[in-house]
Residue frames as qw, qx, qy, qz and C-alpha x, y, z in Angstrom:
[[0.599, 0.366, -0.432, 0.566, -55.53, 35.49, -12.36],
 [0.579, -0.751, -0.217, 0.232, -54.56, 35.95, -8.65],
 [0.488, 0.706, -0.242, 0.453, -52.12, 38.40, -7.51],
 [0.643, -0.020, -0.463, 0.610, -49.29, 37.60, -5.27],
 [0.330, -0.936, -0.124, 0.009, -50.05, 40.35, -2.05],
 [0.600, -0.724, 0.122, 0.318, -46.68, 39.85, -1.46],
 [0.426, -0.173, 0.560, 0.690, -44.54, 40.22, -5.08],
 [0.373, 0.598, 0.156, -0.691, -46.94, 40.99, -6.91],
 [0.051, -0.121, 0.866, 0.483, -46.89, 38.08, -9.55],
 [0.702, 0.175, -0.196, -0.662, -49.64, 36.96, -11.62],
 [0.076, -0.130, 0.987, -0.063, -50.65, 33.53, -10.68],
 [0.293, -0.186, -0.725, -0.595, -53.16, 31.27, -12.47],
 [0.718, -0.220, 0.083, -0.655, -56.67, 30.78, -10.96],
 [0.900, -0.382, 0.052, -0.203, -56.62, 28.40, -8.09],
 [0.834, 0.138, -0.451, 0.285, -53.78, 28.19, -7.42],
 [0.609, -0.746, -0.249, 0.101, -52.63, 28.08, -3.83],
 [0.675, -0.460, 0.021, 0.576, -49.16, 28.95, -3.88],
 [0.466, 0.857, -0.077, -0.206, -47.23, 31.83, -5.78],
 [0.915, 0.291, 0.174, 0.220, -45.28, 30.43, -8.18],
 [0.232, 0.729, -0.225, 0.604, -42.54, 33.35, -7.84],
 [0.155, -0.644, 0.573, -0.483, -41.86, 33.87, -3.85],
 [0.320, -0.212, -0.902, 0.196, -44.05, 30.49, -2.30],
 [0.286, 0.053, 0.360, -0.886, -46.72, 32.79, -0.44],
 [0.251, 0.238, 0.938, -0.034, -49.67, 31.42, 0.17],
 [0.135, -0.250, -0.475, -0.833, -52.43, 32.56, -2.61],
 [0.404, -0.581, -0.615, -0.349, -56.00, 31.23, -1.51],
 [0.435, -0.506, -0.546, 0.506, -55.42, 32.41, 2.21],
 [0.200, -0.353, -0.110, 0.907, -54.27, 35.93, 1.59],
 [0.173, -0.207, -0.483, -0.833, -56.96, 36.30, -1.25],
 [0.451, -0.631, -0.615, -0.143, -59.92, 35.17, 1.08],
 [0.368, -0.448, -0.291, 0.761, -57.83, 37.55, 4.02],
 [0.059, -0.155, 0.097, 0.981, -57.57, 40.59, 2.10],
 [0.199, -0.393, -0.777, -0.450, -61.32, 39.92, 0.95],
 [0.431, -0.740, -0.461, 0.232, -63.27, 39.99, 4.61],
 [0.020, 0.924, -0.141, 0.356, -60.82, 43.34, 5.10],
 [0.835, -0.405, -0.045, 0.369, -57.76, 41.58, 6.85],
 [0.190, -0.811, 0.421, 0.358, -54.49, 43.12, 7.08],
 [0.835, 0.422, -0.249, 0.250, -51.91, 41.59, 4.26],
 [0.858, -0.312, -0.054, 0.405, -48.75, 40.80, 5.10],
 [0.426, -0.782, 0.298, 0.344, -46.08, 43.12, 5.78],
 [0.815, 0.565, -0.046, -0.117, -43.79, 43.80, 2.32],
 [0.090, 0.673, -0.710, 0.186, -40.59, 42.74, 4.27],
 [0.524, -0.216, 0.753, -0.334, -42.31, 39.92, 6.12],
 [0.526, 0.306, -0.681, -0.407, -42.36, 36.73, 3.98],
 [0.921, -0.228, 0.160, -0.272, -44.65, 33.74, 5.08],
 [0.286, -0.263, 0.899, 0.201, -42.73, 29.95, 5.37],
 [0.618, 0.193, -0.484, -0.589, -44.45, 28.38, 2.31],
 [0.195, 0.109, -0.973, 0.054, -43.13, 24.72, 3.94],
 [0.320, 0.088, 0.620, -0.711, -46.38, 25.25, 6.48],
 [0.634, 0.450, -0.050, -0.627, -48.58, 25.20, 3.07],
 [0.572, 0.353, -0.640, -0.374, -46.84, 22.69, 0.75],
 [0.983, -0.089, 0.019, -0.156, -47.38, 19.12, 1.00],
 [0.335, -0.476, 0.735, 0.347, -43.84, 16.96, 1.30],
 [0.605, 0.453, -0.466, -0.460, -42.45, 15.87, -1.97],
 [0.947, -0.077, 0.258, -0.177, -42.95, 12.00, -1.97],
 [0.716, 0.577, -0.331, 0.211, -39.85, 11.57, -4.07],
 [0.083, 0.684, -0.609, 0.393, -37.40, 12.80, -1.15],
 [0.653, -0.467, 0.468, -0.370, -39.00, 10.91, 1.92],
 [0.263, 0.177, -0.936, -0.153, -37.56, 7.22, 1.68],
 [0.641, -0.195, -0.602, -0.435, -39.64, 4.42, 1.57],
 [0.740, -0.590, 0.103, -0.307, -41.39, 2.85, 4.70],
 [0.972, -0.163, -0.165, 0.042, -39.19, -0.13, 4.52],
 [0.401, 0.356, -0.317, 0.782, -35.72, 2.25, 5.23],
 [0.362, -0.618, 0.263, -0.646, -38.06, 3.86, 8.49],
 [0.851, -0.467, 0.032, -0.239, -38.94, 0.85, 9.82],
 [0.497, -0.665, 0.552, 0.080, -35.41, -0.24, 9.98],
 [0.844, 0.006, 0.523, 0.119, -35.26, -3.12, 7.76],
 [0.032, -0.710, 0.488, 0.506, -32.68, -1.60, 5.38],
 [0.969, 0.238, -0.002, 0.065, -32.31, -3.56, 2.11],
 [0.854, -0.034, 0.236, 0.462, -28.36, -4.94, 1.25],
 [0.001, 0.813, -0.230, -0.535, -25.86, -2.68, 0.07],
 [0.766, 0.601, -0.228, -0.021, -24.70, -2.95, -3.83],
 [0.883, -0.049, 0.095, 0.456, -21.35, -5.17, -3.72],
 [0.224, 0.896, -0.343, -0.170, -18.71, -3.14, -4.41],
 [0.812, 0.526, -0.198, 0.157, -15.69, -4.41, -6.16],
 [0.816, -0.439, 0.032, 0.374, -12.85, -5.45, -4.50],
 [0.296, 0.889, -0.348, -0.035, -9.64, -3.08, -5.08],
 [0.946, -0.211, 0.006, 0.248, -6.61, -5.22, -6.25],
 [0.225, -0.915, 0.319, 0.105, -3.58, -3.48, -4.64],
 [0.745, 0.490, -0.447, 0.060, -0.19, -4.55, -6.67],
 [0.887, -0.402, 0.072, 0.216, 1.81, -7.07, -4.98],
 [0.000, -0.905, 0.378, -0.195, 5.52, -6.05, -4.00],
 [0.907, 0.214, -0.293, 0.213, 8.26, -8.03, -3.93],
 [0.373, -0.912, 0.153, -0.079, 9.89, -7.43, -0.44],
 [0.954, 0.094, 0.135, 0.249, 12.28, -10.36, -1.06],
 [0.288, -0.631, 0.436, 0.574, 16.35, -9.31, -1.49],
 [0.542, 0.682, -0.368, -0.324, 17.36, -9.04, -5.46],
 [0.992, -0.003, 0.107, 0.063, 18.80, -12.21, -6.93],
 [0.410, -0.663, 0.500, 0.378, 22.47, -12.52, -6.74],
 [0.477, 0.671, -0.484, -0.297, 24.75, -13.39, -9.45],
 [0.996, -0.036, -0.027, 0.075, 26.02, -17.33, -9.74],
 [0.757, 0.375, -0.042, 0.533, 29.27, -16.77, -11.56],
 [0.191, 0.676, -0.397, 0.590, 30.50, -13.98, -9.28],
 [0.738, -0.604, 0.106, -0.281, 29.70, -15.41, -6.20],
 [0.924, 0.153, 0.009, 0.351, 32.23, -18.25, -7.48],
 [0.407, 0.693, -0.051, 0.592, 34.74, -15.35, -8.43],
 [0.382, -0.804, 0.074, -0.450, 34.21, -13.87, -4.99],
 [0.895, -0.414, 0.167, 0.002, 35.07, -17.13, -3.31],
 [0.812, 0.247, -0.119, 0.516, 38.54, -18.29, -5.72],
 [0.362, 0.707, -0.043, 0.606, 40.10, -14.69, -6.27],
 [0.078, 0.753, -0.460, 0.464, 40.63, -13.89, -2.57],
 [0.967, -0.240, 0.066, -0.047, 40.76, -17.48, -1.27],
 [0.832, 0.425, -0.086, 0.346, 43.84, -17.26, -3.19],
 [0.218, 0.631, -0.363, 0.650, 45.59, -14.60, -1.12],
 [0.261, 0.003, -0.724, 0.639, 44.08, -16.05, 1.99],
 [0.332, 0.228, 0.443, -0.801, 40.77, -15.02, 2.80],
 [0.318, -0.326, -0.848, -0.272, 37.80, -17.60, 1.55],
 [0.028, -0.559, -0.813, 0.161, 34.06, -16.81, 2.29],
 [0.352, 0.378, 0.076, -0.853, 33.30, -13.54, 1.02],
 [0.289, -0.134, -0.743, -0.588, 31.60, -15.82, -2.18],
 [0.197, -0.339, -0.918, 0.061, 29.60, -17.25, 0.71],
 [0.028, 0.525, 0.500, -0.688, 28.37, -13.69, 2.63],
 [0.268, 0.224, -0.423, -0.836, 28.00, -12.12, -1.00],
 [0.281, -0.205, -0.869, -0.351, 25.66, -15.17, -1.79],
 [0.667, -0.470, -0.059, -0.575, 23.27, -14.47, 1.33],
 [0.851, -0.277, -0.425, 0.140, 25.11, -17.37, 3.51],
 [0.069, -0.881, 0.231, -0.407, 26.33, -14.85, 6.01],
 [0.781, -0.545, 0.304, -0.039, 27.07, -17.53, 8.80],
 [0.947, 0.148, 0.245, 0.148, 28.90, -19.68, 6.81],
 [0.488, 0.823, 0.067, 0.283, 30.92, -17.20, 5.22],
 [0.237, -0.819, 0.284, -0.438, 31.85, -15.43, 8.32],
 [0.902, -0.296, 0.310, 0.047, 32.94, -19.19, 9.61],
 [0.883, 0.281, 0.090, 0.364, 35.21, -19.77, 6.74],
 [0.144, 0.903, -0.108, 0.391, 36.46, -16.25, 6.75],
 [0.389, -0.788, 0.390, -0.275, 37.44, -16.57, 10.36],
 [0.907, -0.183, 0.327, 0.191, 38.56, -20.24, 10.49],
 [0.698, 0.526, -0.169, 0.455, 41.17, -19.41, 7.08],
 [0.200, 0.809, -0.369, 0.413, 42.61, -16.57, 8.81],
 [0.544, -0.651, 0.512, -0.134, 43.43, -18.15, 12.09],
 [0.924, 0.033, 0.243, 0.294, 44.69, -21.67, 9.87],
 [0.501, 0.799, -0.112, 0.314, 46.73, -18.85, 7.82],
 [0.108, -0.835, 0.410, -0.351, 48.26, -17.33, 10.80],
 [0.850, -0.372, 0.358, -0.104, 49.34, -21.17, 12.05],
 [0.859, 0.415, 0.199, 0.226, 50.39, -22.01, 8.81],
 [0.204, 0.893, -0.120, 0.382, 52.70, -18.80, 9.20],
 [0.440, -0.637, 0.598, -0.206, 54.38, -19.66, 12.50],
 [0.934, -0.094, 0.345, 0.014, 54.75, -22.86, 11.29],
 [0.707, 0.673, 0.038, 0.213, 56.07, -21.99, 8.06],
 [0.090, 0.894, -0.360, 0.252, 58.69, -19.84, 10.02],
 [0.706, -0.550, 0.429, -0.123, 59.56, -21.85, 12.77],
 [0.891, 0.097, 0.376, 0.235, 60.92, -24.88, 10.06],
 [0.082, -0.596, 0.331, 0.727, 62.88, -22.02, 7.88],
 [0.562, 0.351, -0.386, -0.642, 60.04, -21.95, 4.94],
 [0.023, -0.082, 0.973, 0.217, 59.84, -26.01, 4.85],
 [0.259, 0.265, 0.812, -0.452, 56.28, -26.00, 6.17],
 [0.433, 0.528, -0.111, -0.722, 55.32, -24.28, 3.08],
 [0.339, 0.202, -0.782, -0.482, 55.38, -27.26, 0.99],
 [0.038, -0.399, -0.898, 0.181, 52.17, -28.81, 3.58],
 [0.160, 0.469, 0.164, -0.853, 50.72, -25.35, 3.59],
 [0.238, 0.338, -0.360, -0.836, 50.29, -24.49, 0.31],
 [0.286, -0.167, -0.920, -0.212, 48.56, -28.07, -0.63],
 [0.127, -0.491, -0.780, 0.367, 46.24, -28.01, 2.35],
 [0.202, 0.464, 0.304, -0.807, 45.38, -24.26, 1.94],
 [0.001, -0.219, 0.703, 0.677, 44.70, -25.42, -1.93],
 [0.293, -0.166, -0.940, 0.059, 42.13, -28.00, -0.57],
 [0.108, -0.367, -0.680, 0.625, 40.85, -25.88, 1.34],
 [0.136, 0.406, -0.199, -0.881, 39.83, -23.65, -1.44],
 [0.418, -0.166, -0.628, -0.635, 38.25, -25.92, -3.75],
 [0.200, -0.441, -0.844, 0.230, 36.38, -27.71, -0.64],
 [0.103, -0.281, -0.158, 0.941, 35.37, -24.03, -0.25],
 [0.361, 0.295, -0.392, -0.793, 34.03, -23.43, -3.85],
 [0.235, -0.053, -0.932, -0.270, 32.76, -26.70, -4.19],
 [0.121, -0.533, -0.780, 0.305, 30.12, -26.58, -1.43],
 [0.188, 0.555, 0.356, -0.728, 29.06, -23.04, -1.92],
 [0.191, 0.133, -0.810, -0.538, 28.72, -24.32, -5.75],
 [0.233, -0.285, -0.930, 0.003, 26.28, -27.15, -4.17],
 [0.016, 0.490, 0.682, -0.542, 24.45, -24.43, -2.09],
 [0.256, 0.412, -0.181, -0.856, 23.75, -21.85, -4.88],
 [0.358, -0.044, -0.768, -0.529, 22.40, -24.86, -6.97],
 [0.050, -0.503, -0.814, 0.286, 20.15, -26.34, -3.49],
 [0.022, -0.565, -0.327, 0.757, 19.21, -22.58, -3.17],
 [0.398, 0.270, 0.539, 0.691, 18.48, -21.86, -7.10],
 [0.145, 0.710, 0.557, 0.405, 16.05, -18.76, -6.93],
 [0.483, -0.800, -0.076, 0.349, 18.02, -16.98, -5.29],
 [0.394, -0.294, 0.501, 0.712, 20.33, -16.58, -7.88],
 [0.558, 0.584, -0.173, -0.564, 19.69, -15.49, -11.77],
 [0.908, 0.122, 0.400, -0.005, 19.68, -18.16, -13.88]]
């Protein structure tokens, strides 16, 4: 058995290193032989100077010399898909939207509620200014003109509902079924 100079472990015969701090064995046993000094019992050799490298860590030649092999695929990540798109409208209230205050005079909110904003905002503005004609007229004859009014503005209502009928059915997925 050797003994560590510097811990003072018991380490097997021949072996170079102690097996407790990393000091080198065969040097300091052939030193302290001839009458060298030993080391100092604060000063601790670098063992690395002694050991051999571990062949496990160092990568292989073909990673020094540059020629890298392929990385493992990884797996695409599939990210859920989002629906940025506006919510589908309702059919049957859009309709509702368009009669119920066509009837008092104001047609196209069925059309801006549906998502036809232009159109709407055309009919909207074209009723009220045929309303307010249909009013001076209506006065000016003492109420007679109301019996052309009321027909035309009638007409004007289903022509109204009819076409934004025809566009909710061109447009179907926009709507719920």
């Amino acid at each position: 058995m050797i003994t560590c100079p510097n811990c003072s472990t018991s380490n097997p015969d021949g072996t170079q290193i102690c097996i407790s701090c990393g000091a080198p064995l065969v040097e300091t046993a052939d030193l302290s032989a001839s009458g060298a000094i030993s080391p100092a019992e604060n000063e601790i050799p670098d063992p690395s100077k002694y050991v051999e490298p571990d062949q496990s860590q160092t990568p292989p030649e073909s990673e020094l010399s540059g020629n890298l092999p392929p990385a493992p695929a990884t797996p695409a990540i599939q990210l859920p898909k989002i629906d940025f798109s506006a919510p589908k409208k309702d059919r049957s209230l859009a309709i509702i939207l368009e009669v119920v205050p066509g009837l008092v005079g104001f047609l196209g909110i069925g059309w801006i509620y549906s998502g036809f904003t232009n159109i709407g905002i055309a009919w909207l503005v074209g009723f009220l200014i045929w309303n307010i004609i249909a009013l001076v007229i209506s006065f000016s004859t003492f109420f007679l003109g109301c019996l052309c009014m009321l027909p035309i503005n009638l007409i004007a209502l289903i022509v109204s509902v009819i076409t934004l009928n025809s566009q909710i059915q061109k447009y179907s997925e926009r709507f719920n079924p």
